[in-house]
N, C-alpha and C positions, 0 to 999 in steps of 0.2 A: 695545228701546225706542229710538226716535229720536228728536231733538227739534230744531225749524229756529226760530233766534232770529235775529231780524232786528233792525236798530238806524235807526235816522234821525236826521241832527242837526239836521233842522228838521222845522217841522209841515207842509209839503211832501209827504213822504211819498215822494220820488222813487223810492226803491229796493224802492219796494212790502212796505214790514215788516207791515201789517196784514194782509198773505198768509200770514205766520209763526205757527208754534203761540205761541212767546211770543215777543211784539216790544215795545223800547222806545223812545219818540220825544223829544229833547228838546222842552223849551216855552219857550225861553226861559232862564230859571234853573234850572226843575224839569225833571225828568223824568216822564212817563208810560208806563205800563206793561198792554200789550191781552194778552188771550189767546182764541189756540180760531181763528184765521185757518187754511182750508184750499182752496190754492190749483189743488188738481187735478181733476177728476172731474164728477160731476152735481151735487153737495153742493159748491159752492166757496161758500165765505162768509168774508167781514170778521171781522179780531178784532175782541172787545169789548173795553171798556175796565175794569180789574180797579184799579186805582190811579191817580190823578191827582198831582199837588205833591209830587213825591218830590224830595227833596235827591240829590246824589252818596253820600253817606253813605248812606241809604237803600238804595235802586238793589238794592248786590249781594245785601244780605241776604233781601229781600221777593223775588230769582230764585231765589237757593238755597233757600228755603223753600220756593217754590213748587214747583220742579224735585222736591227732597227730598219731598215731599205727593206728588207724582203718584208718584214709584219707590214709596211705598211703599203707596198704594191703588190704584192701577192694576192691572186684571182683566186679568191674560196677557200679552198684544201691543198691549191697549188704545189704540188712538190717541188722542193730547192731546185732538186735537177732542172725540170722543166721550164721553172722559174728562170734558171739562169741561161738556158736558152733563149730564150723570151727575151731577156734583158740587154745580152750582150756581155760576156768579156771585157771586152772595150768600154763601154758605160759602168758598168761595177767598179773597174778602175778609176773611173773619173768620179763616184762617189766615193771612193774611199781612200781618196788621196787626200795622205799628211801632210 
């Protein structure tokens, strides 16, 4: 399993993080936090957005949950993307709520 996280420190977006399985972008104060961006292929598509107003504090805990959820439901060699079709939006949210 491989996982490509991308950062941004404005809502700019220049270094293309919403191409990342999980990307985080500052907002100002808070941080926001997309998943499911896949940047190669026929299927290229935008992350969604999984967290919005996240403090610094926040941040690492609601990656490693997330990261930690996926290693441990993910089917084989499962790709994030796919993964988080699979999962749901809505369910990723309810495990990785602060």
């Amino acid at each position: 399993m491989s996982l490509k996280i991308g950062y941004a420190g404005c809502a700019l977006g220049t270094s293309e993080p919403l191409l990342k399985d999980i990307s985080v972008v500052k907002m100002r104060n808070t941080y926001e936090v997309f998943v499911g961006g896949e940047p190669k292929g026929l299927k290229t598509s935008i992350a969604q957005s999984l967290r919005s107003g996240l403090t610094e504090d926040q941040l690492i805990p609601v990656i490693l949950s997330l990261i930690n959820y996926y290693k441990a439901n993910a089917k084989g060699k499962e790709k994030f993307k796919k993964f988080i079709d699979r999962m749901t939006i809505e369910l990723l949210q309810q495990v990785v709520a602060v």
